[in-house]
Residue frames as qw, qx, qy, qz and C-alpha x, y, z in Angstrom:
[[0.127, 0.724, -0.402, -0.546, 24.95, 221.89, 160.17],
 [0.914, 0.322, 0.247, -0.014, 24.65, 219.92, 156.91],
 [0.413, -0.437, 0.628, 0.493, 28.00, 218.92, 155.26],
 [0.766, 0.634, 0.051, -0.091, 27.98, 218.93, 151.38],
 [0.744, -0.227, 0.424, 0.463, 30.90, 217.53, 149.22],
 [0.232, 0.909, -0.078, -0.339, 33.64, 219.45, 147.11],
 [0.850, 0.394, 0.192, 0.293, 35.21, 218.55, 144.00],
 [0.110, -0.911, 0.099, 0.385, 38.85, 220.46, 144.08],
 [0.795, 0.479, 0.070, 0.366, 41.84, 220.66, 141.45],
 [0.197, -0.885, 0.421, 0.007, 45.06, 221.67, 142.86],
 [0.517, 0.630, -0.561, 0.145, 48.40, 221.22, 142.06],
 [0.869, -0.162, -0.464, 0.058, 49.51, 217.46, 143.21],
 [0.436, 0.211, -0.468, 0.739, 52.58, 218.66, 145.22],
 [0.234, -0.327, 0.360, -0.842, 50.46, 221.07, 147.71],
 [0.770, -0.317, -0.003, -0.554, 48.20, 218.43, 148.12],
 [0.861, -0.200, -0.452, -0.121, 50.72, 216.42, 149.41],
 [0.346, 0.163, -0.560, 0.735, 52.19, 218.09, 151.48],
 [0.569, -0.394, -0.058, -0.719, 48.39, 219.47, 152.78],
 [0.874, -0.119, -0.425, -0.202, 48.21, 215.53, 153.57],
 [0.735, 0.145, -0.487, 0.449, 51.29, 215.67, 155.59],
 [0.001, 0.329, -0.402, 0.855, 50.62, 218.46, 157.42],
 [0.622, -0.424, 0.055, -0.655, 47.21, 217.57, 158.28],
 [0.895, -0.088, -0.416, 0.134, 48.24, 213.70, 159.15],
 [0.612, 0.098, -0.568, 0.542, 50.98, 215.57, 161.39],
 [0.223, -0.374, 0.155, -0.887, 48.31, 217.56, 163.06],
 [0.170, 0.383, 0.896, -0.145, 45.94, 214.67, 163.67],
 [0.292, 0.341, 0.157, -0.880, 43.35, 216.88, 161.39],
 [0.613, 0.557, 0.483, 0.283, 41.44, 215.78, 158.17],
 [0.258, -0.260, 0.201, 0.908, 42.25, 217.73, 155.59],
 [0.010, -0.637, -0.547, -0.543, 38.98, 218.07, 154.45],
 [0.408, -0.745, -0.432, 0.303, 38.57, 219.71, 158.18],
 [0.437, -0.324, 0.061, 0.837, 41.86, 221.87, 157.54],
 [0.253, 0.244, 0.533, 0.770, 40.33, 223.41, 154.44],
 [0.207, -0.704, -0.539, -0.414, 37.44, 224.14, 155.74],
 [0.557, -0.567, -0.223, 0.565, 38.94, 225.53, 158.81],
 [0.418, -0.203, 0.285, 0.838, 40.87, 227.99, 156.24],
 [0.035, 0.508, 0.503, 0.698, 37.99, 228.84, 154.11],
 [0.359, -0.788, -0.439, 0.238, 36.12, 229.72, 157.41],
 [0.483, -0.433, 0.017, 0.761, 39.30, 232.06, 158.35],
 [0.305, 0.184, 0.413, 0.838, 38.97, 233.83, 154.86],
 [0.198, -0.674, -0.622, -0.346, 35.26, 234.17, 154.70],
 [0.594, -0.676, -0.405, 0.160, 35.08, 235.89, 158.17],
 [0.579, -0.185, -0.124, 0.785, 38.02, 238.07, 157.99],
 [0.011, -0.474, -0.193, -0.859, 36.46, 241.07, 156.66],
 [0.377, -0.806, -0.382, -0.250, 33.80, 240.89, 159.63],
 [0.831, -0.433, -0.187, 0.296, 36.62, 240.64, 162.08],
 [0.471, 0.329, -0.003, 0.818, 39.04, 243.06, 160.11],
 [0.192, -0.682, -0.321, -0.628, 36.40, 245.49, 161.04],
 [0.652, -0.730, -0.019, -0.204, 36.63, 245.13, 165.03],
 [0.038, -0.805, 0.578, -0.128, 40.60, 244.76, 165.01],
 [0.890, -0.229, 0.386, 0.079, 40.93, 240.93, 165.28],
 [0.103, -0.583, 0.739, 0.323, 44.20, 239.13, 164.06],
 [0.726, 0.312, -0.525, -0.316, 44.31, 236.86, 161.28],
 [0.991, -0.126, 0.038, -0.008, 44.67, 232.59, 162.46],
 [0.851, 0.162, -0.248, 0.433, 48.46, 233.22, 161.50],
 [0.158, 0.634, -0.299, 0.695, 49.48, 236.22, 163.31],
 [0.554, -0.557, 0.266, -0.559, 47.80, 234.78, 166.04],
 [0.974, 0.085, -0.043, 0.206, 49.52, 231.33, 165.68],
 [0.540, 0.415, -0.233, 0.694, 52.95, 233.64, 165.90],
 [0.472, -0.723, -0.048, -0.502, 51.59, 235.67, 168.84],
 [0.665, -0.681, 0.212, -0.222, 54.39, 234.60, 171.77],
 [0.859, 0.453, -0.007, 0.237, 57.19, 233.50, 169.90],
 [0.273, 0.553, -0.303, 0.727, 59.46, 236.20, 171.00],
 [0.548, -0.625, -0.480, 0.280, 60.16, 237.65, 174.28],
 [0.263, 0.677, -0.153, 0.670, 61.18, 240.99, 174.25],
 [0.249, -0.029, -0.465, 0.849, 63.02, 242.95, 177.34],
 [0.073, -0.756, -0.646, 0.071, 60.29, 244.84, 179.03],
 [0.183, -0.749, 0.030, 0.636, 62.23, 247.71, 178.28],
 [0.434, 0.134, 0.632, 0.628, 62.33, 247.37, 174.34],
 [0.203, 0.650, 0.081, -0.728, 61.49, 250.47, 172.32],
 [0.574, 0.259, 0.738, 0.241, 60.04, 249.11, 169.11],
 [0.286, 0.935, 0.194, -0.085, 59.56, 252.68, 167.87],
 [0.337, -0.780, 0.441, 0.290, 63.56, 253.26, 168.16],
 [0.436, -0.280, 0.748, 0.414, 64.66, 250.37, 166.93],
 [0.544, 0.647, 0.521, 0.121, 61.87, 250.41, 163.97],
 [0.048, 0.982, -0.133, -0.126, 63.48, 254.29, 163.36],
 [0.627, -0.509, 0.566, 0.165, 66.89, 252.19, 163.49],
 [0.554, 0.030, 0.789, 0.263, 66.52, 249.93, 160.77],
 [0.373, 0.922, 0.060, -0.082, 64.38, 253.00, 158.39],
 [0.042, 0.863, -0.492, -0.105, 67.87, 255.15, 158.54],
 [0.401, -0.513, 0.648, 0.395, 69.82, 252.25, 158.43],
 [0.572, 0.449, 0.666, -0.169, 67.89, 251.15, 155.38],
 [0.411, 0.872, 0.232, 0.132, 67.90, 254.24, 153.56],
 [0.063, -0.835, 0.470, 0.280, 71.88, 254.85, 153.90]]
């Protein structure tokens, strides 16, 4: 795969904190970016066969729910309690 080089302009503040995140990942951030453009580029094939986006699947076991939880109930719950 041949690597070619990109000239961006973004606002100074996101690119340092980009730096900080990728320095506390151990990533480049030329890697991260391209990691992310990948993710974009690709979602539409993937959207198509039901895959999850890089962050929903980065959030994906976070919770534990009871093994009795009714997420239709309590999703009805929070409508009605919503709309009083």
């Amino acid at each position: 795969m041949m690597e070619t080089k990109l000239t961006l302009k973004l606002n100074e503040q996101v690119i340092e904190r980009a730096k900080v995140y990728a320095r506390n990942h151990k990533i480049r951030l030329s890697k991260m970016i391209e990691h992310y453009l990948d993710s974009l580029t690709s979602q539409k094939e993937e959207k198509d066969i039901g895959a999850t986006t890089p962050h929903v699947e980065s959030l994906s076991g976070v919770m534990e729910l009871p093994a009795d939880y009714d997420y239709k109930k309590e999703y009805r719950s929070h409508i009605e309690k919503k709309n009083t």
